[in-house]
C-alpha positions as CSV (number, residue, x, y, z in Angstrom):
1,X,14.5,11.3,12.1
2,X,11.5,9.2,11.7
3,X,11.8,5.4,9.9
4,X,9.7,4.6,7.2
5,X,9.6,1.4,5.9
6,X,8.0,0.9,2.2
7,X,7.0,-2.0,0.7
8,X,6.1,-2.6,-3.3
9,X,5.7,-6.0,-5.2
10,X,7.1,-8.2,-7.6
11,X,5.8,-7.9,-11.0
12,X,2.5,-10.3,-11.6
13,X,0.2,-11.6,-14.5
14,X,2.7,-11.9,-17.0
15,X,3.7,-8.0,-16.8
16,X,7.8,-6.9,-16.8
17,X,7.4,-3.8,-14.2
18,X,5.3,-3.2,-11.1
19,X,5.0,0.3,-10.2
20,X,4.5,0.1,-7.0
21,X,8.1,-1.5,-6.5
22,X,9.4,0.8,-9.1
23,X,7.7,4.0,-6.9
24,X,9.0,2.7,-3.5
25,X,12.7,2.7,-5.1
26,X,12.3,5.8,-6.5
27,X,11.7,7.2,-2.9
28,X,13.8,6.2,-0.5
29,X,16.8,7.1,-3.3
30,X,15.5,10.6,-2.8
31,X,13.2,10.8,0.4
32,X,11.5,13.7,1.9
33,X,13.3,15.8,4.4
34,X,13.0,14.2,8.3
35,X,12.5,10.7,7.2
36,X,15.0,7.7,6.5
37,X,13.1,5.5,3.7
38,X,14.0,1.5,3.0
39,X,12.4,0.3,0.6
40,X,11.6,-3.6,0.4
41,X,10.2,-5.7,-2.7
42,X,7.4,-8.7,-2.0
43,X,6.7,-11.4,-3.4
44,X,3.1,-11.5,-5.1
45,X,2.0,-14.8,-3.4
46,X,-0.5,-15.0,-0.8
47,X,1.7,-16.1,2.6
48,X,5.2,-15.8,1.6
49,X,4.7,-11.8,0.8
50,X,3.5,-11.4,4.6
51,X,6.6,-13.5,6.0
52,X,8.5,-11.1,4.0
53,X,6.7,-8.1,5.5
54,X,7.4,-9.8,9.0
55,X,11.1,-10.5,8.4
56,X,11.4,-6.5,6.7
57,X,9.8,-4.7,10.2
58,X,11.8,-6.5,12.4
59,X,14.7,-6.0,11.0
60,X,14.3,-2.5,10.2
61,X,12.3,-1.3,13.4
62,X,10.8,1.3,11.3
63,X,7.8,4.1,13.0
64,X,5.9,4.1,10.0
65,X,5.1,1.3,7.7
66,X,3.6,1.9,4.4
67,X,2.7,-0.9,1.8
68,X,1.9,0.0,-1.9
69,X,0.3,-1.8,-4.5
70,X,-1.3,-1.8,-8.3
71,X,-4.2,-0.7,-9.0
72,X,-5.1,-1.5,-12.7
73,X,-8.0,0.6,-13.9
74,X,-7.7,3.5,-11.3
75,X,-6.4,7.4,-12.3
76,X,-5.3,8.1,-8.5
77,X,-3.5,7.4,-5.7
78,X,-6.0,5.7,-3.4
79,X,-5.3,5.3,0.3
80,X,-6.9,2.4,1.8
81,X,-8.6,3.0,4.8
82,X,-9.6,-0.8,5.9
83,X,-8.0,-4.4,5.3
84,X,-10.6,-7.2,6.1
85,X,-9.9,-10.8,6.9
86,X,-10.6,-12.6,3.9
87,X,-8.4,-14.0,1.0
88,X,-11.0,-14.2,-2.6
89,X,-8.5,-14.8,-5.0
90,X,-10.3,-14.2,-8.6
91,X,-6.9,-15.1,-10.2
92,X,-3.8,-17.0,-9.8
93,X,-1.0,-15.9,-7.8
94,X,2.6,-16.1,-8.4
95,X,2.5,-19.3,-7.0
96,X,-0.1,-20.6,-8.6
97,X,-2.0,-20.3,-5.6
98,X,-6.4,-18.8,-5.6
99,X,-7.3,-19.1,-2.1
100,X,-11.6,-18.7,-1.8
101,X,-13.0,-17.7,1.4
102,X,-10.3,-18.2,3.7
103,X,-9.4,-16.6,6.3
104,X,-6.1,-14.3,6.7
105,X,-5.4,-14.8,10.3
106,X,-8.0,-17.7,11.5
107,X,-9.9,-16.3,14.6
108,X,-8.7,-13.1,14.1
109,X,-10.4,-9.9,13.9
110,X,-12.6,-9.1,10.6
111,X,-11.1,-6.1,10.1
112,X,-8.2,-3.2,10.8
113,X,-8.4,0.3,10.0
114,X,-5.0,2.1,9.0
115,X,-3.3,3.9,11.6
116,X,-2.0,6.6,8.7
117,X,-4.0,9.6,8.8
118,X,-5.7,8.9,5.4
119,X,-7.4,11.7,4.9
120,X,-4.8,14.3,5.6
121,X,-2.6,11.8,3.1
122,X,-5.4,12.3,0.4
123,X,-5.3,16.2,1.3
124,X,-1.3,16.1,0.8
125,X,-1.4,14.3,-2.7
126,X,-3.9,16.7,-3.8
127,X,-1.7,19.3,-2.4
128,X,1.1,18.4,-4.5
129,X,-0.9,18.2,-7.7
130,X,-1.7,14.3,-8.1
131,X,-5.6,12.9,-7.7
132,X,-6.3,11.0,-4.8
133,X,-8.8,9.4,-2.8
134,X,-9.9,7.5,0.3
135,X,-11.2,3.7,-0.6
136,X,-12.9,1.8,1.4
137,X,-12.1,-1.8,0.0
138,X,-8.2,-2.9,-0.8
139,X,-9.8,-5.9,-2.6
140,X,-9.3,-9.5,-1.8
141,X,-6.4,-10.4,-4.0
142,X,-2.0,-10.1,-2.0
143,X,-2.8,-6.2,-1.5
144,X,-5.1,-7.0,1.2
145,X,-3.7,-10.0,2.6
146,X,-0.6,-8.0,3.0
147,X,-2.6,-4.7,4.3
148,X,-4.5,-7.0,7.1
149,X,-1.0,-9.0,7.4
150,X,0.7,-5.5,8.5
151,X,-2.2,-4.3,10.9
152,X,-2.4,-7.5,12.3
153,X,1.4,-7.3,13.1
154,X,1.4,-4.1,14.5
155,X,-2.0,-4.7,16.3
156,X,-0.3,-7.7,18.2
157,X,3.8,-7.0,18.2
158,X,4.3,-3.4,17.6
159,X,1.8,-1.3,18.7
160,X,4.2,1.6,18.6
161,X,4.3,1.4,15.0
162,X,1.9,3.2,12.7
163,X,0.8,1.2,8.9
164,X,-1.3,1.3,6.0
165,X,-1.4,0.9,2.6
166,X,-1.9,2.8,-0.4
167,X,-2.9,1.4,-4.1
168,X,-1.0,3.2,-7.5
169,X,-2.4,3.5,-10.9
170,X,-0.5,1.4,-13.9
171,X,2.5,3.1,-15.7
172,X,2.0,4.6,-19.0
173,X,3.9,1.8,-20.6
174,X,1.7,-0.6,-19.7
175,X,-1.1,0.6,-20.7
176,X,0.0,1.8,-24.2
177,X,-3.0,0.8,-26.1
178,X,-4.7,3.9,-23.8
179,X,-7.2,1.2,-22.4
180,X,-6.6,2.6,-19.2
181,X,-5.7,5.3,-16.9
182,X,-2.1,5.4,-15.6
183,X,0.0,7.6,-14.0
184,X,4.2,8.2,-14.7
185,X,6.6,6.6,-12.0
186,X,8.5,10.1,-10.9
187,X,4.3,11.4,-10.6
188,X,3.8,8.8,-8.1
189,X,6.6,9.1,-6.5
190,X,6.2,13.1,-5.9
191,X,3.0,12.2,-4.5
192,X,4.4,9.6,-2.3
193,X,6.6,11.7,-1.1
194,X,4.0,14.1,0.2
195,X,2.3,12.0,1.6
196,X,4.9,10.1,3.2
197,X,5.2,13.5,5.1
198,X,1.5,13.7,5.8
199,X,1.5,10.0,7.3
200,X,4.0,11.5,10.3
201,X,1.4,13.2,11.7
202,X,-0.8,11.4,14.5
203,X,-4.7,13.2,14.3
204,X,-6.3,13.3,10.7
205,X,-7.9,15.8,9.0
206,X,-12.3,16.0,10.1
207,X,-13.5,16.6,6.4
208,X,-16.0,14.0,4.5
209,X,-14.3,11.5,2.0
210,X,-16.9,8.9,1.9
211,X,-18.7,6.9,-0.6
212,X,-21.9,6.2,-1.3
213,X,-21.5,2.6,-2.3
């Protein structure tokens, strides 16, 4: 049976819910066939919510990693294909902390691609009859920090273990005013779930999924 490990966040900015935590509870209570789910919640500060990450794979000894987080403004589930080394906070953590221009892991690398087979992930949302997409930027606010924070872990401790991250869309109640897309919690978490399967496999699909900027 293979070990996943899922991570979603605290709430942040003021809000009550996060849906990425809400999603990542709402699978591993009902996971997909062949895989043993945990779910873990992180804190929405820069440094503390990759100690947390540490402390969570090490205990669990997961095969597969897989990070969520919100995505305000998007309609889709977007798997991130690249963390970069940079924190550019535009806003306030939960700490009060707004790093600018610092580095993630000093001397480290300026980038890590995911080791999830994010097209064939895309292909397996889509599948199951929620939008998706490949991005190419998780931003430069925890999501990444926590993205590069995993791939750096795995790159240097556990090179056995596969990660990546994924972004969510809002929930519908928190974007009642219809201001924005969003996207229910059990819709999520069907997609999830298919692509949770997806993400076992070790070659990716050869089909284009770029951008143009």
């Amino acid at each position: 049976m293979t070990r996943v490990l899922l991570t979603g966040f605290e709430p942040f900015d003021g809000a009550d819910v996060n849906p990425s935590w809400e999603v990542a509870r709402l699978v591993a209570a009902n996971p997909p066939e062949g895989l043993l789910v945990t779910a873990a919640r992180l804190s929405c500060v820069f440094d503390r919510a990759a100690e947390e990450l540490q402390t969570a794979v090490r205990e669990f000894t997961p095969d597969l990693v897989v990070c969520l987080g919100l995505w305000s403004g998007r309609s889709d589930i977007c798997v991130e294909r690249v963390a970069i080394n940079i924190d550019d906070a535009r806003t306030f953590d939960n700490a009060g902390q707004q790093p600018v221009d610092r580095p993630i892991v000093p001397d480290g690398p300026a980038a890590y691609f995911s080791t999830l087979p994010v097209k064939e992930c895309v292909a397996a949302v889509r599948e199951a009859g929620v939008p998706a997409s490949v991005s190419n930027s998780a931003g430069t606010f925890v999501c990444n920090h926590v993205f590069y924070a995993l791939m750096h872990l795995l790159a240097t401790e556990h090179p056995t273990i596969r990660g990546g991250f994924v972004h969510i869309p809002a929930l519908p109640e928190q974007v009642l005013d219809g201001s924005k897309p969003s996207l229910p919690a059990a819709s999520a978490a069907h997609a999830l779930r298919a692509l949770l399967t997806a993400a076992t496999h070790t070659t990716d699909l050869r089909i284009p999924e770029g951008a143009t900027h």
